[in-house]
C-alpha positions as CSV (number, residue, x, y, z in Angstrom):
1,X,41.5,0.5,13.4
2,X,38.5,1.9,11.7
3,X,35.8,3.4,14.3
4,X,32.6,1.8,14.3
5,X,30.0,3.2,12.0
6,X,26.3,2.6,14.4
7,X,25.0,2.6,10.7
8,X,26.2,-0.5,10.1
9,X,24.1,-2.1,12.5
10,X,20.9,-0.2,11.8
11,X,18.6,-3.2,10.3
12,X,16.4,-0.9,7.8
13,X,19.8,-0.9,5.9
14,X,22.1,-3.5,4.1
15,X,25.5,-3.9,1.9
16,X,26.7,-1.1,0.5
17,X,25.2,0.3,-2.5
18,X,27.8,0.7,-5.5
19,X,26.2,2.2,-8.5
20,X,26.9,-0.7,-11.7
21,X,27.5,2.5,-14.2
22,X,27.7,6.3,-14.2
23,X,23.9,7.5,-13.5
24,X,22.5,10.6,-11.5
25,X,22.1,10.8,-7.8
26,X,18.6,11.1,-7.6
27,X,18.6,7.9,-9.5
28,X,21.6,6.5,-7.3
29,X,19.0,7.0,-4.2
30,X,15.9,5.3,-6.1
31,X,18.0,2.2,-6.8
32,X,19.1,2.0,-3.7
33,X,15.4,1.8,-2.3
34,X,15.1,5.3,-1.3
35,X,11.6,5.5,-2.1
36,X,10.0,7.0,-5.6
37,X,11.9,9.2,-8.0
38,X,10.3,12.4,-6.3
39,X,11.2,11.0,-3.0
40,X,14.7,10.3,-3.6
41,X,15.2,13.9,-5.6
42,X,13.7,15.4,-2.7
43,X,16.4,14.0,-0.3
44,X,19.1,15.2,-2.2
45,X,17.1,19.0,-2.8
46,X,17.5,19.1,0.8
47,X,20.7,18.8,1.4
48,X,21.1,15.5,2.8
49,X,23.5,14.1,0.8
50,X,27.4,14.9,0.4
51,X,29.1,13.2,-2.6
52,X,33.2,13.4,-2.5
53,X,32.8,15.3,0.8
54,X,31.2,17.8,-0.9
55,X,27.2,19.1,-0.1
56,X,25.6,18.1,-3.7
57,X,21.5,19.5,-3.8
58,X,21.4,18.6,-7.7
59,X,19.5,15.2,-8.1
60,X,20.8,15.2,-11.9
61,X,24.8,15.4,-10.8
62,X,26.2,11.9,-12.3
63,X,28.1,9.8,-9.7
64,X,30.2,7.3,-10.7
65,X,31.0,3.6,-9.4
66,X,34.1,5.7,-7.3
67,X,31.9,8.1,-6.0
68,X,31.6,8.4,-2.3
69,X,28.0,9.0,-1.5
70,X,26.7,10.0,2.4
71,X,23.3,10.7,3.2
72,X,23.0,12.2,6.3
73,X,26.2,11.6,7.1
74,X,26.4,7.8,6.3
75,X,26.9,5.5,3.8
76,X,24.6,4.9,1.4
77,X,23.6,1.1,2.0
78,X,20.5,-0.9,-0.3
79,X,17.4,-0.5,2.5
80,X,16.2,-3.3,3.4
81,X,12.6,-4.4,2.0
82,X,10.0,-3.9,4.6
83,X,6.8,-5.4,4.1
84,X,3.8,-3.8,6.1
85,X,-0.5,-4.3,7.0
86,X,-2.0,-0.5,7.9
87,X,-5.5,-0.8,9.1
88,X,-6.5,2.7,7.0
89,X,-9.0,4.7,9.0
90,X,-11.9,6.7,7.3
91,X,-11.0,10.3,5.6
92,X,-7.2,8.8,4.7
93,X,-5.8,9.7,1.5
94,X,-3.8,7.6,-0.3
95,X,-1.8,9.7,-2.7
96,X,-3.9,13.6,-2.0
97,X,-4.8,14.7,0.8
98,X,-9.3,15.8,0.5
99,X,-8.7,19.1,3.2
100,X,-7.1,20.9,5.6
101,X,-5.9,18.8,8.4
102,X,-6.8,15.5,6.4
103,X,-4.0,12.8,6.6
104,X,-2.7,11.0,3.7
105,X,-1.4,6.8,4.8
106,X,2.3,8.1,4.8
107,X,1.7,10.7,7.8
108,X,0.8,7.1,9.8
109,X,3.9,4.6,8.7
110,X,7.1,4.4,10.2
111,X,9.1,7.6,9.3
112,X,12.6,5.9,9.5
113,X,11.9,3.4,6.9
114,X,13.0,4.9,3.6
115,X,10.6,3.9,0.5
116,X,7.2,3.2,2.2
117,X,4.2,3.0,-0.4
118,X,1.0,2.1,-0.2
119,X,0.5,-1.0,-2.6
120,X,-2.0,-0.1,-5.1
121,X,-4.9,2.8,-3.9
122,X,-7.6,2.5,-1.1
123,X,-10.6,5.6,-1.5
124,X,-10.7,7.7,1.5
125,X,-14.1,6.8,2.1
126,X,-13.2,3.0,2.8
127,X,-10.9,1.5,5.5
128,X,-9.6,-1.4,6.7
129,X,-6.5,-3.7,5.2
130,X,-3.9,-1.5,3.4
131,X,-1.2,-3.5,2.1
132,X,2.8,-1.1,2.6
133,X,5.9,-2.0,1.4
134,X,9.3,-0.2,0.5
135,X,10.1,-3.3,-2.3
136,X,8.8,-1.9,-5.8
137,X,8.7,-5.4,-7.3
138,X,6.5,-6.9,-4.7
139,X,4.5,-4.2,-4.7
140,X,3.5,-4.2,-8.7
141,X,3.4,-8.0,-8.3
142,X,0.4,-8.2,-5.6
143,X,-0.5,-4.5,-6.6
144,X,-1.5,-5.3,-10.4
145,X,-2.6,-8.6,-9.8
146,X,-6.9,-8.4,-11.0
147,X,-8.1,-11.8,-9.4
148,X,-6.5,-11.7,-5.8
149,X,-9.2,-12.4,-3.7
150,X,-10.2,-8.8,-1.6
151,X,-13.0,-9.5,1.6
152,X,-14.5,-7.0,2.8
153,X,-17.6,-6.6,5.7
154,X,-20.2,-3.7,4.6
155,X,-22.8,-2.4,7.0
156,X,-25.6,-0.9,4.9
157,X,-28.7,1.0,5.9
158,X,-32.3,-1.1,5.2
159,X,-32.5,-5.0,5.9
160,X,-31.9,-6.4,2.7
161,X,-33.9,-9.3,1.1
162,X,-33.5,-13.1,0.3
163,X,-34.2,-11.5,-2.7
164,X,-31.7,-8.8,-3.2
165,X,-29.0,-11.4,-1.9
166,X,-29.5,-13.2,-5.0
167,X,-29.6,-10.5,-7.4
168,X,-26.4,-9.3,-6.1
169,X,-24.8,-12.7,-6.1
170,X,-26.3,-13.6,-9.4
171,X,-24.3,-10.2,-10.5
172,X,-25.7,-6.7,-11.9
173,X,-24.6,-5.0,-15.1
174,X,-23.9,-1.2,-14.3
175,X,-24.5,1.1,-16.3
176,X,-21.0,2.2,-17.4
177,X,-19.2,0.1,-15.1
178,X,-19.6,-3.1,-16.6
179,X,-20.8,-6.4,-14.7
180,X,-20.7,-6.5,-10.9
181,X,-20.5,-9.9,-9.5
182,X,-19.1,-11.0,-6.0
183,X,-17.1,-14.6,-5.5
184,X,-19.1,-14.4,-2.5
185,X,-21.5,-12.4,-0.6
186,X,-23.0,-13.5,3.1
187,X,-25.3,-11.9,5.7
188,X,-23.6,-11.2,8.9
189,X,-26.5,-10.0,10.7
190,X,-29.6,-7.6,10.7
191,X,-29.9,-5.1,13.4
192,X,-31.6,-2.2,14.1
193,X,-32.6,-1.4,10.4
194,X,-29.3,-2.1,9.0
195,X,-27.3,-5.0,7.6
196,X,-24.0,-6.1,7.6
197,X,-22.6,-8.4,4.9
198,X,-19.4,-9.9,4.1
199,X,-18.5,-9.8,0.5
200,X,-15.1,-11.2,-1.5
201,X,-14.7,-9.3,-4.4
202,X,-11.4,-9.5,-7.3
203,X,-9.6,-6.1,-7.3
204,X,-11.1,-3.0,-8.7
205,X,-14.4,-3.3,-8.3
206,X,-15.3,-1.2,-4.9
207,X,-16.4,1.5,-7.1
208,X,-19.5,-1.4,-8.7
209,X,-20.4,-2.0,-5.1
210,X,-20.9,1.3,-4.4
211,X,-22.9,1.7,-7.5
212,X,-24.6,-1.6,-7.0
213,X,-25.5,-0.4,-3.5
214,X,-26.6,2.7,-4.6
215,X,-28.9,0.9,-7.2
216,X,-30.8,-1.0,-5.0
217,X,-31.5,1.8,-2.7
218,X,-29.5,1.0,0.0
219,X,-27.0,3.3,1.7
220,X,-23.2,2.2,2.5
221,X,-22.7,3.1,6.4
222,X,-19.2,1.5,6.2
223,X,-17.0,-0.2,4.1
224,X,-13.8,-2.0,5.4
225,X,-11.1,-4.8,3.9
226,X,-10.7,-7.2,6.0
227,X,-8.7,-9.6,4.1
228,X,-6.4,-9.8,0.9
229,X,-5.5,-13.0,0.1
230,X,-4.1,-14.9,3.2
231,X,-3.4,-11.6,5.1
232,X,-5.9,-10.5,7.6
233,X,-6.5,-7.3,9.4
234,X,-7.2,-9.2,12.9
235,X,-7.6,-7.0,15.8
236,X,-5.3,-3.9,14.5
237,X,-6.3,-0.7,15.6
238,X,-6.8,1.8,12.9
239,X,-4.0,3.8,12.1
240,X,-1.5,1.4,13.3
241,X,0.3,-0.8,11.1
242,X,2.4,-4.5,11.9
243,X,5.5,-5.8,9.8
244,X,4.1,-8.8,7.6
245,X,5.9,-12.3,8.4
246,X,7.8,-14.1,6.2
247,X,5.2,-16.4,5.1
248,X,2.3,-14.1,4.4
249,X,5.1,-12.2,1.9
250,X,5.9,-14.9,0.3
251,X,2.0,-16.1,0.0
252,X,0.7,-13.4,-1.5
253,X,3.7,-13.4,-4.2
254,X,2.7,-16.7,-4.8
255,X,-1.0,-16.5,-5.2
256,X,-0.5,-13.2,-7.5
257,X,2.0,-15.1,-9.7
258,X,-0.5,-18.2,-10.0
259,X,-2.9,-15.4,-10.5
260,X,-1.7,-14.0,-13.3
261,X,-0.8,-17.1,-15.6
């Protein structure tokens, strides 16, 4: 009788992964959802893997469909797609980090999920609603998608106008940028010589607001997404992060497929 293999019953993995034709390892990890092609190089760089019981640190070595591949000692098994909401504090890099001792949003997901990435970019200036997942087709689907509807709350410093609210509803052309115009924008309230608005925007255009902002003479305090499509952020602390449910995963795959027809 065989002896049980604990790795089996680990649920970040699946069925075994079987390369379909001869391909190199670092490729063999990528397919099998071990993150990006750098990530899954680096695995086998340090000496993670064994192929044909033997230690194998060259990501280019071609396996084969009869290959026996271990990493870390176990099988390697498709991981499972994990589908994620980070609440990204301030000073948070997505993809560099801006100093010594910054962070980038990998340093605050899960480190035994292979694969994790944040889906699309977030400045380090903003927080708020950070969408994670390990499954690279999900991720380009809702990542790409231009008209998925993005809310965000601003504070900004200054009590803005019945005036102002219009212009910026009625959209600006920036310089450079193009035009600027919210689906929605709404006063929250105005408080001690600041004012805090909630604004649904389509994807990309953070950078206009700021601009806009800037424009009218009014400085951004904060800036956090609160919402992307049906997903809220809700009361999640920053820095922590909560596994999506099946139905907001399979929302906001519908609404970025509807999207983009």
């Amino acid at each position: 009788m065989n002896a049980h293999n604990p790795h089996n019953d680990d649920p970040r993995f699946g069925d075994p992964y079987v390369p379909t034709r001869p391909m190199g390892l670092g490729r063999a990890l990528q397919k099998a959802g071990y993150g990006t092609r750098k990530v899954a190089e680096g695995i086998v760089l340090s000496g993670r893997v064994l192929v044909d019981g033997r230690l194998q640190k060259n990501p280019k070595s071609m396996i084969d469909r009869g290959s026996e591949i271990l990493v870390d000692g176990q099988p390697l098994r498709k991981v499972q797609k994990v589908h994620m909401v980070l609440n990204k504090p301030v000073r948070v890099g997505c993809t560099f980090r801006e100093g010594d001792g910054s962070q980038l949003v990998t340093d605050l997901l899960p480190r035994d999920i292979p694969g994790l990435r944040p889906v699309g970019r977030m400045d380090a200036r903003n927080t708020g609603l950070l969408l994670v997942s390990n499954d690279k087709d999900w991720n380009s689907q809702v990542g790409e998608c231009q008209h998925l509807e993005h809310e965000y709350r601003v504070q900004v410093e200054g009590e803005l106008t019945e005036l102002e609210v219009g212009v910026i509803s009625a959209g600006l052309n920036i310089p450079k940028m193009g035009m600027f115009k919210p689906l929605t924008v709404r006063i929250v309230e105005v408080l001690n010589g600041r004012t805090v608005l909630n604004m649904v925007l389509t994807k990309g255009k953070v950078r206009q607001l700021r601009r806009m902002f800037s424009t009218l003479r009014h400085k951004i305090i904060y800036l956090r997404r609160v919402r992307i499509g049906d997903v809220r952020l809700g009361t999640l602390a920053p820095g922590t992060s909560r596994a999506l449910n099946s139905r907001e995963v399979q929302a906001l795959r519908n609404l970025a497929a509807h999207k983009s027809r």
